[in-house]
C-alpha positions in Angstrom: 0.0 0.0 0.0 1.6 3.4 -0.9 1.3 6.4 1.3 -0.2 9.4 0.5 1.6 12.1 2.3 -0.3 15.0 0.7 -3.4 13.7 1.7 -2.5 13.1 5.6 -0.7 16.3 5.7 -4.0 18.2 4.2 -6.3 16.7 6.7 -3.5 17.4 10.0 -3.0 20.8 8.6 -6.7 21.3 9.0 -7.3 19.6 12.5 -4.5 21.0 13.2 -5.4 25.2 12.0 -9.2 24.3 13.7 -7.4 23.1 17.4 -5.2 26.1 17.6 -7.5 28.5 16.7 -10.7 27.3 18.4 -10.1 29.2 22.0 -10.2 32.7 20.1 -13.2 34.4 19.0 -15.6 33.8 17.0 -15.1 29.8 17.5 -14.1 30.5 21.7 -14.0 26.8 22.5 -12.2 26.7 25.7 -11.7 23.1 26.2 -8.3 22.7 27.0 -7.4 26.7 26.8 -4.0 27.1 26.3 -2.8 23.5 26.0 -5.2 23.2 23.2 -3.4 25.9 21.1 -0.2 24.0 21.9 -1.3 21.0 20.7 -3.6 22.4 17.8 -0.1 24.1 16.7 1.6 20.4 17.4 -0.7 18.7 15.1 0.2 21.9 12.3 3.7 21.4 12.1 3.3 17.8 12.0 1.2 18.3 8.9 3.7 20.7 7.5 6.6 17.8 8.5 4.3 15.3 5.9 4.0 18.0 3.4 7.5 18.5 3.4 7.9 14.4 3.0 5.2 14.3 -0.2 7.6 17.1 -1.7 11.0 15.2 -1.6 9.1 11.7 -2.5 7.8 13.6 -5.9 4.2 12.3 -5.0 2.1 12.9 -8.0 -0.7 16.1 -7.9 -1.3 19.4 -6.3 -2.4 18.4 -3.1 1.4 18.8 -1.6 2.1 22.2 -2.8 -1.3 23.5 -1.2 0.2 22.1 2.0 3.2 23.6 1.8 1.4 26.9 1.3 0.1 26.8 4.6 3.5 27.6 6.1 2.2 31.2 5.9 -0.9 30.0 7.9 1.6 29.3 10.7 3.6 32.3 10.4 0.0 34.6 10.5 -0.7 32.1 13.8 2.8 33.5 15.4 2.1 37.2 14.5 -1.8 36.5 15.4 -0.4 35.1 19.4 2.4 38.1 19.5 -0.3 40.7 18.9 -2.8 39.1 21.4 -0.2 38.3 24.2 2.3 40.9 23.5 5.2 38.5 23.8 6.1 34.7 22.6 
């Protein structure tokens, strides 16, 4: 069976987006409050690490070069927690 980076990396990048930014408004679910923007940002970069994986193994389509765009996502996330806490 061959793996599909691309497609993991999509669907982490997503979980991973939606955990990290659910304890700010408008989503504000405070389940695990700031663990769960820790872990939400884990689950990013872990997605980013399979994207990265789909580019050097030359998987066929487009789906790895949408998640490799989403490295700005990340660095709007770091600019989005400086502004709100001020520092990192």
């Amino acid at each position: 069976m061959e793996r599909k980076f691309s497609k993991i990396s999509i669907i982490l990048i997503i979980v991973g987006i939606f955990g990290a930014y659910m304890a700010f408004p408008p989503i504000n679910i405070d389940i695990f409050g700031w663990w769960g923007i820790c872990i939400g940002f884990g689950i990013y970069l872990t997605g980013i690490v399979l994207g990265i994986c789909a580019f050097f193994k030359k998987e066929k389509g487009l789906m790895k070069y949408i998640s490799l765009l989403s490295v700005s996502l990340g660095a709007l996330f770091i600019v989005f927690l400086y502004a709100i806490v001020g520092k990192i």
